[in-house]
Every structure is written in structure tokens, then in C-alpha cells.
Phi, psi and omega in degrees: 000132179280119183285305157324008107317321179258130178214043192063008187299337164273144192284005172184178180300275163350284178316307185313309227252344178259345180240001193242308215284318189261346158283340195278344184289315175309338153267317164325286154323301232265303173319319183300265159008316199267316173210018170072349168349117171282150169206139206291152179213150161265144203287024171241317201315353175238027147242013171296139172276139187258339166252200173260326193270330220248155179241178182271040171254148204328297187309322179276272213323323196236021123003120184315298178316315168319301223293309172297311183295305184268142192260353184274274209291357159260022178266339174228030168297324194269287182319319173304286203299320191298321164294276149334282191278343198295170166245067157291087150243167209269339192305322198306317212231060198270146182256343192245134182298167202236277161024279198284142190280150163222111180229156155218142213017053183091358200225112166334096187222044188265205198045042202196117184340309176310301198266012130348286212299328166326314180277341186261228177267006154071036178219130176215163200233131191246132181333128177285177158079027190263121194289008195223258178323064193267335219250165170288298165217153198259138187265096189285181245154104213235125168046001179090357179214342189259105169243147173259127165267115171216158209273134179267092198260169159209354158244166181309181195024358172302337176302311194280349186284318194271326161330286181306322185278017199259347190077012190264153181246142194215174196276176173296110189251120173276018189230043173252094194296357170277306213262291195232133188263128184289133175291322200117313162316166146245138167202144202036040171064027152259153162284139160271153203240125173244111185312136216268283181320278234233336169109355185278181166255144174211177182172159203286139176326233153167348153292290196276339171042040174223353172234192175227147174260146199251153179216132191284167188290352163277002185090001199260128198278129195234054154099206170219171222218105176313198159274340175282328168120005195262105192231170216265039172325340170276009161253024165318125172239121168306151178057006160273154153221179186283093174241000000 
């Protein structure tokens, strides 16, 4: 986690926890989901600010009060501590020496997650709307002569993009971002998904949670679709479509 992405930017709490809190669970998830990643915090992250008042500790962020007005925080209280609050920090086991300089656009970022993540796997997932950290990947600077690339994320699917350009192969996923764009529906209280190539529609069964139902780019249904992405024109139902 970049602690160094939050920087007071926001105009208020409220703003923080109904428009920034539910895209960062969507990478978070997506990491959890894709490879089980442990991911890392520096033991200063909760004193970052997420307003000029308030910081990203539990107590300010999950406030009784918030906590009742909004429905975004109790719907993702429980992934926020699983995500958020645990004490995964990276200090215990640090790979980059404090010796050695780490800058990016000029700005000091060794002791710091960013350059943490220079030494590890070279991924790092960041607050959106961060007046410094914006880019897709960031170009580190090592000593004044070494640049390191690493990957930022801060939206859903950027994870399954760098898996694949990374050679790693993982199971069929619809939060696979080469592949499938989220549409905007909902059905049977799933995201609909629309496959990039071809134009179809997918979504998860929600009864059965074991196949996905498939739709051609006219909205018209053309079968169902196993966990492997593999589908099943003969469970074609004439006359269903997609609304």
C-alpha cells in the first residue's frame, strides 16, 4: 500500500468512504482473487491523511457516526479490516537498504512503501485522485544511475493486465481486464461483464454459483459458460435476452 498516495486530498470523510473506498476494494479484491498476494503496509500508514483533518485510521475512517449515515462502510467494514487494518508491515522483513537513495519526480521516497516495493515485486496499489502518483507505472530512480519500474495499481483490472504481461497464468476470471470491460448492469445481483473480442455478455449464475450465463452483442442468450470460460450452446434458452 502506498501511504504516499494519501495526502489529505480529499474534500471530506464522507467523499473518501462513498467514492474512493469502493474502487480501492475492487483492487484489493482483485488481488486477493487473482493470487492471494500478502500486501504490505508501512507501520506509519495510519497516519496518513486522507482530508487535512482526518487520517486512515480505523477509528477515524469507521466512526459510529459515518458508520450509521453511510451504507458504503457498513457494507465494506468487514473487507476494510481484512484489507486495511491487519499488521502486514513490510519493516520486519525489509529488503531496501536506507544507504542507498530512492527518488521519484525528484522527491525522496526511500523508508517508504514505493521504494519497499523497488525490492519486492515491483507492484504497488495506490489511493486514486493522488496529486503525485497518477501513472499506471512509476519510473523510481535507484542511486542516481538505476531506473526501476513498477506497477501502480488504482483501478480494477490493471492486476489481470500486469499478470498476463508478466507471463503468469491464473484460472478464468471475469475481473480479467484484457478480456472483459464491467458493463454496468446488474443481473441476478452480479456485475455483467462485456468480453472486449466479441461483444458478448457474461455473469455469474447467483443461484448456482457454478456456471456463467452467456449473450451474444445482440443481448440474446447463446448458452451457459462453465469455470474454465468454456461454453455450452446447447443450454441455449430461445427467447431469453439481457436487460
Amino acid at each position: 500500500m502506498n501511504e504516499l498516495s494519501l495526502s489529505g486530498q480529499y474534500a471530506s470523510r464522507e467523499f473518501f468512504v462513498e467514492q474512493i473506498l469502493p474502487s480501492l476494494i475492487e483492487v484489493l479484491d482483485e488481488v486477493q482473487n487473482l493470487s492471494k498476494a500478502t500486501i504490505y503496509k508501512n507501520q506509519q500508514f495510519y497516519s496518513s491523511k486522507v482530508t487535512r483533518t482526518d487520517t486512515i485510521n480505523v477509528h477515524d475512517i469507521l466512526a459510529g457516526e459515518l458508520s450509521r449515515q453511510y451504507p458504503s462502510i457498513r457494507k465494506f467494514k468487514k473487507q476494510l479490516l481484512s484489507h486495511l487494518f491487519d499488521d502486514l508491515y513490510w519493516e520486519p522483513t525489509r529488503k531496501h537498504l536506507e544507504e542507498d537513495s530512492y527518488t521519484y519526480k525528484g522527491n525522496n521516497v526511500c523508508n517508504h512503501s514505493v521504494a519497499e516495493a523497488c525490492e519486492r515485486d515491483k507492484i504497488i496499489v495506490s489511493f486514486r485522485d493522488s496529486e503525485l502518483f497518477q501513472e499506471k507505472t512509476l519510473s523510481i530512480l535507484k542511486n542516481g544511475n538505476e531506473q526501476i519500474d513498477i506497477d501502480n495499481l488504482f483501478n480494477a483490472g490493471h492486476y489481470s493486465n500486469v499478470l498476463h504481461q508478466r507471463g503468469i497464468i491464473y484460472s478464468f476470471s471475469l475481473k480479467d481486464g484484457t478480456r472483459f470491460q464491467k458493463d454496468g448492469r446488474i443481473a441476478q445481483g452480479q456485475n455483467v461483464y462485456r468480453e472486449i473480442d466479441t461483444g458478448y455478455y457474461w455473469y455469474l449464475d447467483n443461484r448456482h454459483k457454478n456456471h456463467y450465463e452467456v449473450f451474444d452483442r445482440s443481448k440474446k442468450h447463446i448458452g451457459t459458460a462453465n469455470m474454465d470460460g468454456d461454453i455450452d450452446t446447447a443450454k441455449k434458452v430461445n427467447g431469453r435476452t439481457l436487460q
